[in-house]
C-alpha positions as CSV (number, residue, x, y, z in Angstrom):
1,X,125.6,55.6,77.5
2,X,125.3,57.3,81.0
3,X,121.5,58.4,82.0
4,X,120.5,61.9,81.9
5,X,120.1,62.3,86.0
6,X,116.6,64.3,85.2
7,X,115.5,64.4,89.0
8,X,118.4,67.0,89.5
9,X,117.2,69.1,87.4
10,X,114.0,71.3,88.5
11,X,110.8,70.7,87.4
12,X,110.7,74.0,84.8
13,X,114.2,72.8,83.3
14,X,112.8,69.2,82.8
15,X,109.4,70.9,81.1
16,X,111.2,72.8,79.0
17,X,113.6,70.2,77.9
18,X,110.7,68.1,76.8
19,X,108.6,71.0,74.9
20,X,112.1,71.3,73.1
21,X,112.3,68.1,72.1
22,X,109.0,68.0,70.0
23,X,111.2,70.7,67.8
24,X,114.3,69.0,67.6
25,X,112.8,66.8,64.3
26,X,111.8,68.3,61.3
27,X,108.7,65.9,60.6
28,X,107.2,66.9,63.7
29,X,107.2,70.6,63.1
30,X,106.3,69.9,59.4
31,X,103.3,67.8,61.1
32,X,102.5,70.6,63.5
33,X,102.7,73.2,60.6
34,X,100.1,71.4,58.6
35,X,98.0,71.2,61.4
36,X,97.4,74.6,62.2
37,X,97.3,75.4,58.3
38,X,94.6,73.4,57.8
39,X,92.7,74.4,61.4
40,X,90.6,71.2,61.2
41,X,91.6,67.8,62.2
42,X,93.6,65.2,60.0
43,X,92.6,61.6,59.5
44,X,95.6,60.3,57.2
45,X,96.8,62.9,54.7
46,X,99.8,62.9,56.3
47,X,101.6,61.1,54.5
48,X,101.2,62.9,51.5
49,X,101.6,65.7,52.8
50,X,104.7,64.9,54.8
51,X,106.1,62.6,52.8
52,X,107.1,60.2,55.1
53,X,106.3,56.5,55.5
54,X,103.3,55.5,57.6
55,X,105.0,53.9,60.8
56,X,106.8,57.4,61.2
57,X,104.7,59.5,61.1
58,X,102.8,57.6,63.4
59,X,105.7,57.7,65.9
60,X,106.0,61.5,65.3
61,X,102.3,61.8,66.2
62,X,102.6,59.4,69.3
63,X,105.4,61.6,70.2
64,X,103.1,65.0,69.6
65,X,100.1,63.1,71.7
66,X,102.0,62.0,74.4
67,X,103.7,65.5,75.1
68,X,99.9,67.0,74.6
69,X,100.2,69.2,71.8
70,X,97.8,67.7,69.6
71,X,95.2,65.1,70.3
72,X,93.4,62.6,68.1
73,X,89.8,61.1,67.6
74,X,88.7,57.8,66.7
75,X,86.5,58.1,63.5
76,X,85.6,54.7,62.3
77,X,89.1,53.0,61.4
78,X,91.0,56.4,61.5
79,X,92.3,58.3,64.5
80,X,92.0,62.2,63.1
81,X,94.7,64.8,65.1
82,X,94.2,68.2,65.9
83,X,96.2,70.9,67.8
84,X,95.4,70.5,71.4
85,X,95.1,74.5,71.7
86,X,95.3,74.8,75.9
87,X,98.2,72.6,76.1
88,X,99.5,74.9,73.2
89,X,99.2,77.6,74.7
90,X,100.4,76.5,77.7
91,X,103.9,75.1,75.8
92,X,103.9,78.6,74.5
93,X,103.6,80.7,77.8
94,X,106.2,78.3,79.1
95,X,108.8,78.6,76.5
96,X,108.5,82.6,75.9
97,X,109.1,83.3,79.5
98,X,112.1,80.9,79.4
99,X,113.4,82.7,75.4
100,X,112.6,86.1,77.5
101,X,114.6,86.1,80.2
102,X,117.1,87.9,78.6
103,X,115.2,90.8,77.3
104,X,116.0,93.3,80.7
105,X,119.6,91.8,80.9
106,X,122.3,93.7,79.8
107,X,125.2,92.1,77.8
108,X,128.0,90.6,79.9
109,X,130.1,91.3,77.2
């Protein structure tokens, strides 16, 4: 498998490839979904919810932290996730003006 050559791509392309990612699974927009349907944080419903095992969705949530789209709490044994909104928002400024860009385009075809 070759490597993906990242650093010749610009920074924006590289941000926007990574904001896609967190969409590219169904568990983490199901887990991002519940999140903001609740508006509170969760501290293990998850899996019930999801209906995943536990080790996933704990690498789906490592995945959301570690992008900075939601961010977790320790409360005694349990870490509890919420939606991290100013990185949200950001993710969301980023990606519209990128979806945009064709809106004042016309068709090439």
């Amino acid at each position: 498998m070759g490597i993906s050559k990242t650093e010749i791509f610009t920074e924006a392309q590289n941000e926007i490839a990574v904001f896609a990612k967190v969409f590219g699974h169904p568990a983490r927009v199901a887990i991002l979904q519940h999140l903001f349907k609740i508006d509170t944080c969760v501290c293990g419903d998850l899996v019930d919810e999801i209906g995943l095992a536990q080790p996933t969705i704990s690498q789906h949530l490592k995945e959301l932290k570690q992008l900075g789209l939601i961010k977790g709490s320790v409360e005694g044994t349990s870490v509890c996730y919420c939606i991290d909104t100013e990185n949200w928002t950001k993710m969301k400024n980023v990606m519209l003006q990128f979806l945009d860009q064709d809106l004042n385009k016309q068709s090439c075809c």
